[in-house]
Structures are given as C-alpha cells and as structure tokens.
DRENROSE-784920 format. One record per residue (C-alpha): x, y, z. Coordinates in steps of 0.1 Angstrom, whole numbers, padded with zeros to 4 digits, always signed. Last residue first. Layout:
<rs>
XYZ ...
</rs>
This chain:
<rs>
+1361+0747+0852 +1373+0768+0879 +1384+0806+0868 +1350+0821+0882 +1353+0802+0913 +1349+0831+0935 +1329+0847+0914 +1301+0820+0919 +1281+0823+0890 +1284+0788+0877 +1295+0770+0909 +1259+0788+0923 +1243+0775+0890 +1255+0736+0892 +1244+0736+0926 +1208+0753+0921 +1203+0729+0891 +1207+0699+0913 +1187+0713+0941 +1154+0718+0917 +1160+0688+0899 +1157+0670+0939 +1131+0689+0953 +1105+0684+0919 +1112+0648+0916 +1109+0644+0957 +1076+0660+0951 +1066+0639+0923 +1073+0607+0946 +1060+0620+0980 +1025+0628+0962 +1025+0598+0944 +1034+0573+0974 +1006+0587+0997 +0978+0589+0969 +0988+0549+0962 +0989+0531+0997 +0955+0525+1005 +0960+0504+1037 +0944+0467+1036 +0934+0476+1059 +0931+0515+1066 +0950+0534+1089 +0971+0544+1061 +0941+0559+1043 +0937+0582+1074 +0967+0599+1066 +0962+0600+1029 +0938+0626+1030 +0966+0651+1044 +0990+0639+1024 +0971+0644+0991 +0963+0679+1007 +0999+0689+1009 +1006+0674+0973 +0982+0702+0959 +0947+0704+0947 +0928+0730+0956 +0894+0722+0975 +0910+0720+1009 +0921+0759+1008 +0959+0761+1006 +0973+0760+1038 +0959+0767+1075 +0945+0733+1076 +0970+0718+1100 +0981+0693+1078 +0979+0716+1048 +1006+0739+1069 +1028+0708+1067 +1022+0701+1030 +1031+0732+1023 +1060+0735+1039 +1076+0710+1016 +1072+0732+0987 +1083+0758+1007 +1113+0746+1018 +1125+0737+0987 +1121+0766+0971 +1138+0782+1003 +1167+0760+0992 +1169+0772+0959 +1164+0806+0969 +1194+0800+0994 +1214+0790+0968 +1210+0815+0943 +1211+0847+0967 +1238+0835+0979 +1256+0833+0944 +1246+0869+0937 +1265+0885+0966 +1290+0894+0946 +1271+0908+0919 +1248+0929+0942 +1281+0945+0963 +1308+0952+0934 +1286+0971+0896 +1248+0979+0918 +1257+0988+0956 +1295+1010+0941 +1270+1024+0916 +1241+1036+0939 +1275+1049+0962 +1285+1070+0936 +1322+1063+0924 +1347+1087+0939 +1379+1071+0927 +1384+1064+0968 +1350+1046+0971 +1360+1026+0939 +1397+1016+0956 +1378+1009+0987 +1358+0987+0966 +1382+0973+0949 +1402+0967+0984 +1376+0942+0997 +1361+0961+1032 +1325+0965+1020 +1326+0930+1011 +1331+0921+1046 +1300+0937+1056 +1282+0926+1024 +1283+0890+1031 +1272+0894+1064 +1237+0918+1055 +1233+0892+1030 +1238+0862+1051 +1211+0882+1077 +1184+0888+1048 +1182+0857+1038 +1170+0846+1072 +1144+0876+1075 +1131+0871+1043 +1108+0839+1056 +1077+0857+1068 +1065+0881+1046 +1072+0857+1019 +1050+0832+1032 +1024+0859+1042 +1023+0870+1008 +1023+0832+0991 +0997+0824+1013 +0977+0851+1003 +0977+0840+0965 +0968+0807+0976 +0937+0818+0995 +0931+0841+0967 +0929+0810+0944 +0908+0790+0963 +0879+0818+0962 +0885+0825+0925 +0882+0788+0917 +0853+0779+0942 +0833+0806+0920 +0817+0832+0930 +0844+0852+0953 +0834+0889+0939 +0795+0885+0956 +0808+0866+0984 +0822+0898+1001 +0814+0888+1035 +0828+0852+1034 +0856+0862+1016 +0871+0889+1039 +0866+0860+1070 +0883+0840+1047 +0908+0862+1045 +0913+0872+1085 +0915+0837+1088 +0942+0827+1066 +0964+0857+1081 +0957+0846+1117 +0970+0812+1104 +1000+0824+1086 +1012+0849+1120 +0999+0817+1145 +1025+0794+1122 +1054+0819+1117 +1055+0826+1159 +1064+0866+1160 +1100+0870+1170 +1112+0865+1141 +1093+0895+1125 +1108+0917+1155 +1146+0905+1150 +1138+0914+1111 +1124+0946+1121 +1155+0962+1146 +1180+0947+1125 +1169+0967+1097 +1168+0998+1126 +1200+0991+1136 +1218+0986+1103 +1203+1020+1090 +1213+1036+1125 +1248+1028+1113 +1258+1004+1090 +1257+1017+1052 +1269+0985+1034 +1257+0960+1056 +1222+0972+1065 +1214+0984+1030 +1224+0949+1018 +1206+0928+1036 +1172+0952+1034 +1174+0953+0993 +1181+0919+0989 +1160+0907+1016 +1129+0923+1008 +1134+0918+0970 +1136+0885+0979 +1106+0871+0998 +1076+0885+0973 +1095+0868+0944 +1103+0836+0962 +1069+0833+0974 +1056+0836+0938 +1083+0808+0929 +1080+0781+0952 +1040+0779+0966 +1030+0787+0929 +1050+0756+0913 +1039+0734+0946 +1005+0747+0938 +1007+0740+0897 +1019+0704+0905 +0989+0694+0921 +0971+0691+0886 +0996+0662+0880 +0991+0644+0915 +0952+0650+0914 +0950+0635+0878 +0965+0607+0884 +0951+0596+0913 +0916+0596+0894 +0890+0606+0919 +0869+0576+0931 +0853+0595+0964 +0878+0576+0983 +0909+0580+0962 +0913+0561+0929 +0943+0541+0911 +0977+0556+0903 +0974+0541+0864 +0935+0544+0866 +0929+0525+0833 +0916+0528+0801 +0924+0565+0792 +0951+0566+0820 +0973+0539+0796 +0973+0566+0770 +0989+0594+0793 +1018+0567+0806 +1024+0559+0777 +1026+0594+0769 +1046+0605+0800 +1072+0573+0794 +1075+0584+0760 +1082+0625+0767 +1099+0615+0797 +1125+0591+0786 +1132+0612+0753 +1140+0643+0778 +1164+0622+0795 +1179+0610+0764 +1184+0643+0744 +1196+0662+0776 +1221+0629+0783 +1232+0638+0744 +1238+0672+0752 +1256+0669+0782 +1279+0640+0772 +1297+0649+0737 +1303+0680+0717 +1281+0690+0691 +1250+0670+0685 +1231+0683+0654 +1264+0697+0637 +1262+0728+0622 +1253+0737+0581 +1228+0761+0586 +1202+0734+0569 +1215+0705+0587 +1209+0721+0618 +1167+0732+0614 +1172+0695+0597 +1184+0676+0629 +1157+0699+0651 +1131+0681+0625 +1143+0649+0628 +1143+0649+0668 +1105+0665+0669 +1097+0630+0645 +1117+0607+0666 +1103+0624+0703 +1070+0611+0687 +1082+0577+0678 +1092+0573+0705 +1057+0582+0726 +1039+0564+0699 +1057+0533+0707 +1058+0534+0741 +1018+0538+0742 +1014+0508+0719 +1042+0491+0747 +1020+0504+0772 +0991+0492+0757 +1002+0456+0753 +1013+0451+0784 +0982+0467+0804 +0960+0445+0781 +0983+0411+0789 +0983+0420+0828 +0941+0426+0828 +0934+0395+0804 +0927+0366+0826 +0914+0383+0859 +0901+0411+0838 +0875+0384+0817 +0853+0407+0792 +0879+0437+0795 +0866+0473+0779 +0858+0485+0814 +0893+0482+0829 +0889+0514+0849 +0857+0525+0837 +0826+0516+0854 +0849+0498+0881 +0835+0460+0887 +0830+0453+0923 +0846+0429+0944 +0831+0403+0962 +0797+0395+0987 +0770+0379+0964 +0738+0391+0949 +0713+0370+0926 +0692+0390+0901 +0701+0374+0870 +0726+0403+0854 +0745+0397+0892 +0740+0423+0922 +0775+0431+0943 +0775+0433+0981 +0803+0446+0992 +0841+0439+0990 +0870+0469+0992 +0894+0481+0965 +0872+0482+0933 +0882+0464+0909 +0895+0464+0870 +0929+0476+0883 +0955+0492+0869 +0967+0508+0904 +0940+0502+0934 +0905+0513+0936 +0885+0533+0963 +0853+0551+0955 +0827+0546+0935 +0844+0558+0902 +0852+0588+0886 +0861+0588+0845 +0857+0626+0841 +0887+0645+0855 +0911+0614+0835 +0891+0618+0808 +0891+0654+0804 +0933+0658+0809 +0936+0676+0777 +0902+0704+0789 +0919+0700+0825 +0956+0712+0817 +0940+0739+0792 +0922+0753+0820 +0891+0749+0840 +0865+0777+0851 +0835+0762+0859 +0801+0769+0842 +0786+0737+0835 +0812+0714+0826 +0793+0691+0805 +0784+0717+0785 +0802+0752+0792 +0837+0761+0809 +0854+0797+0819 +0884+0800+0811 +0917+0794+0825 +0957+0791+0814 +0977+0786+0843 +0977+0747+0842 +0994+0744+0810 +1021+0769+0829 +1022+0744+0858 +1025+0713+0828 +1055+0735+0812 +1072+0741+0843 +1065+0701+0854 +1088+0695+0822 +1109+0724+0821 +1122+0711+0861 +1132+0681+0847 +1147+0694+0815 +1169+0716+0839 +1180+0688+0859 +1192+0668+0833 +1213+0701+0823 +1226+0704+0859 +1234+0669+0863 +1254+0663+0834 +1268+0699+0832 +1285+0720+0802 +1256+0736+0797 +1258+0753+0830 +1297+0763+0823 +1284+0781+0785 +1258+0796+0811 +1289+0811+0836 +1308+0819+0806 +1283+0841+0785 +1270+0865+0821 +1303+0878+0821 +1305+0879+0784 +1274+0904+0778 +1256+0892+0744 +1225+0889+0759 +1220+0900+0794 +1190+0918+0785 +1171+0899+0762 +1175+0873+0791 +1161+0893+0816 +1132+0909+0798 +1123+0870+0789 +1128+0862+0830 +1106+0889+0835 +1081+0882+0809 +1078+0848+0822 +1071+0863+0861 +1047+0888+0846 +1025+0852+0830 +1032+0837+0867 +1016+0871+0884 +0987+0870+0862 +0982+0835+0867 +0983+0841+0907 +0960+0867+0900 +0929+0847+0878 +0929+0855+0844 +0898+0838+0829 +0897+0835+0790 
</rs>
C-alpha cells in the first residue's frame, strides 16, 4: 500500500470528524441541532448525495503499487473495480452507447476492399453482429438486467437493516418523510449506479474522448480532485481565519491592527500570479529532485497538494473579516459582559460565548468556499496553473473540451459530464450547508 500525502491528510481528516463525533456525544446542545438535520427533506437527501461521491473519493484514496498488466503504477481500489472501463480504450472519438466511432475514414473490409464510413469500436458494442438493428434493443435489455440487480441489491441491504430493527424490537421506518425520501433517494442511486456500472462493461455509456478514454471513467475518477480541492483547502483556510477573526475582534487594539495589517497585505497581492508563481516554483522543485518524484502519481499529487496550500493561503482573508465583525458586536452581548464581570478567563470567555456563536458563519461560508473551489478549479485548469494535466479532474475535462466544441459535428459528451457531476456535487453540498446553519444557528435555536 502507497500512501501518498493528500491521502494521508483525507485518512487524518476521517479521524477528525470520528474524534469529533465521539466527542460531542451525548452533549444536548449539539443532540437538538442533529435531531433538526434529520428532520430535513432536503438536507437528508443531500447528505446521501454528498456520502455517495464521499465514498467513491475515499475508494479513490486508497493506493498501491500495481503489477501485470499494469506494470508498476500506483492505482487504487477505484481503478482495480473500475479495470474495464481504464482498459477498454478505443481509437479515439465515440459517441454515448455507440458501436461507432465518431468521425468517417477509410475502413478495410474481411475481403480486402476499403470504403469511406464509420468504424467499428474494438469494444464499445463489440458483442453485436448487426449494431444498427440490435444496438437500442441490447442497451434496453441490459439496463433493465442492470436495474434489476441494482434493486434487488438495495432489497437485500434493506432486509437486513429491517432485521438489525426487528431484533431490538424498533420500528424500521420511524416517523414519516425524511427517512423514507433517505431510503428512496439512496435506492435511486445505488440501481441507477449499477446499471449504469454494468452497462459500461459493454458499452461507453459517456462515450470516448480523443485518444478513446472511457468518459466514464474520467468523470468518476475526477471526483477525488474536486473532493481534495474542497475539503483540504477548507482545512488549511480555516484555522487561519478562525483564530485571526476572532483575535482581532475580541482583543482590538494593536492585535486588530496588525491582523488587519496581513490580511489587507495578502489581498493586495493578485490570487492568480500568487498560485501561479507557487506552481512554478514546484515544478521547478520537481524537476531537480526527480529522484523522490518517480512516478507521475507522486509528481501529480504534490502539485495538488500545493494547490490546496496556496489556495488556502489565499482565500482566509474574506472569512476572516465576517469573523473579526461578528465578534466585535459579540463582545458587547451582556453574557459576556456579565462573564468578563464574574471574572471568567479570557481563553474561556473565546472558547464557551465567542467560537459557539460564531459557528454558523463559519458553516456557511465553508460551504460556499467549497463551492468556490470546486469551481475554481476548473478556471485555474484553463489557464494551466491547476492541477497538473495528467490528473484527472472536471477542470481538465473542460479544458479538453474547449476545442471539442469547435468541432463538427461538436463532441458534446466530456463537456456535459463534467458540468453535470459538478453541479451534483455544488448543489448537495449548498443544500446540506442550509439545513446545518438553521440547525446550529443559535439564533434560531427555538425554530423548528
């Protein structure tokens, strides 16, 4: 098993959130706001959402280092489950479920003659004597196969969970809406996803991009970098602000000027030339150290690794000011004048009033920076001073596509999957923050 750093940093991210959740336990004030989150529509369907490309990033984060037909790359579990997708490359260019390839050329016939059409794929479709008469049939009756075994899948995991229940005596479904909306969203997934996952081992289900990569495969291998992008930048960003907003409001003074002093300095710097030089200065690192950069793994992931840094580096500043303004008028509420007054220690007054007040901020605007960055990272692709060009990620998809929609007819397909699993990802990931900001908002803490 390969560890490479960002994995290390998801794996201490997990054991966080575990830590965290051990930890709150029991405690009522933290109780009410998740007993409000289950209580959601939208913020439970969310959450299975966002679990689902969680548990394919995590799948994804899992290396070692590959022999046979692999050679010696480092793949993970994602890859060794998703082999024939990674495996089945064509020519180049072919469209959705088709048995041909996307543009005409000069194709050679079992007798020798040669005409100008479409080319067979050598594996989309490859099982089909006649495609033009049996291609919409096949596709029909393997999705519904597919379907079937999806169902009957999420039936079997369904009448387990009903007997883990009916053995300690409590209702499998208590209560009404969000738990039966959780049970059907996640059904659609799982049988959709496997149909989905069957269909890909006789057919390119997204079709091909211009060196005959399976569409499929890039889109759902992409979703570990817009994972990564999100949540490690995140983690270097808040700290930062958390600790820098609300030093600056609480204390004021030449501790507020000089906070005020560095974020005001970090803004001024242009966030594009600041990533850029950053980029640059490691690949220059990598291209005289080649002896620890081996593989094009390693080498891609440091590049993402440092993105995440300068990323974070660069976006705590805004953050940062709502905290330092929240806490100024905090710092004024009469409880914690009264505590002040009682003689509580500062370190306590910061940790027990300030922090959990400012908490549904924080939320939010890590929501939003999540967001962001995900989005971002298509942008910096476009400029190539984002994640390195062999890494796949929606930003690069994007990036490739761009010429494709020159094209005629225009390949349409790597364009429309990266904007459609990233608008997935944006839009649980919004959802869930709203429901969990009205959750642990103490302002509303008698709503609902």
């Amino acid at each position: 098993m390969i560890v490479l750093w960002t994995d290390a940093l998801i794996f201490l991210l997990i054991a966080m959130m575990i830590g965290l959740g051990v930890t709150i336990r029991g405690k009522e004030h933290f109780r009410r706001p998740l007993r409000q989150i289950a209580a959601s529509h939208s913020g439970m369907v969310s959450l299975i959402v966002l679990l689902f490309f969680i548990v394919i990033g995590l799948a994804d984060s899992i290396h070692f280092k590959a022999s046979g037909d692999d050679g010696n790359d480092v793949i993970s579990v994602l890859d060794t489950w998703a082999a024939p997708m990674r495996r089945h490359g064509e020519k180049t260019y072919s469209a959705p479920f088709s048995a041909f390839g996307y543009g005409k050329e000069m194709v050679t016939e079992d007798d020798g003659t040669a005409r100008w059409d479409y080319p067979r794929l050598k594996y989309g479709g490859a099982h089909l004597s006649d495609p033009d008469t049996q291609l919409a049939a096949d596709i029909l009756k393997k999705g519904l196969y597919g379907l079937f075994q999806g169902a009957s899948l999420c039936a079997f995991f369904g009448l387990m969970l009903w007997g883990i229940y009916a053995a300690r005596q409590k209702p499998f479904l208590h209560g009404s809406g969000p738990a039966r909306s959780t049970l059907a969203v996640g059904f659609a997934i799982v049988t959709v996803g496997y149909a989905l996952c069957y269909l890909s081992l006789y057919y390119h289900v997204l079709g091909t991009d211009k060196v005959g990569e399976d569409v499929f495969y890039q889109t759902i291998k992409s979703i570990r970098t817009g994972l990564v992008i999100g949540t490690l930048t995140t983690l270097i960003m808040l700290p930062m602000a958390i600790f820098f907003g609300i030093l600056a409001g609480f204390f004021q003074g030449w501790i507020d000027d000089l906070i005020q002093y560095i974020y005001t300095t970090l803004n001024s710097i242009p966030g594009v030339l600041l990533i850029a030089a950053s980029i640059l200065m490691v690949q220059v690192y990598m291209a005289n150290h080649e002896e620890a950069f081996t593989s094009v793994v390693v080498r891609a992931d440091m590049r993402l690794l440092f993105l995440c840094m300068i990323l974070g580096v660069t976006s705590w500043t805004g953050l940062c000011r709502l905290l330092r303004a929240e806490t100024l008028k905090l710092r004024e509420m009469e409880y914690v004048q009264a505590a002040r007054a009682l003689g509580v220690k500062q370190g306590a007054i910061l940790a027990r009033h300030i922090l959990p007040n400012v908490m549904h901020i924080v939320l939010i605007s890590v929501v939003l920076d999540f967001s962001a960055l995900v989005l971002a990272e298509a942008v910096l692709s476009y400029i190539n001073i984002g994640v390195d060009p062999t890494t796949y990620s929606w930003g690069n998809m994007i990036n490739g596509a761009r010429l494709e929609m020159a094209r005629e007819p225009v390949v349409w397909w790597s364009l429309t999957a990266a904007f459609v699993f990233m608008f997935i990802l944006v839009l649980a990931a919004n959802l869930f923050a709203d429901v969990v900001q009205d959750a642990f908002d103490p302002r509303r803490a008698g709503n609902g």
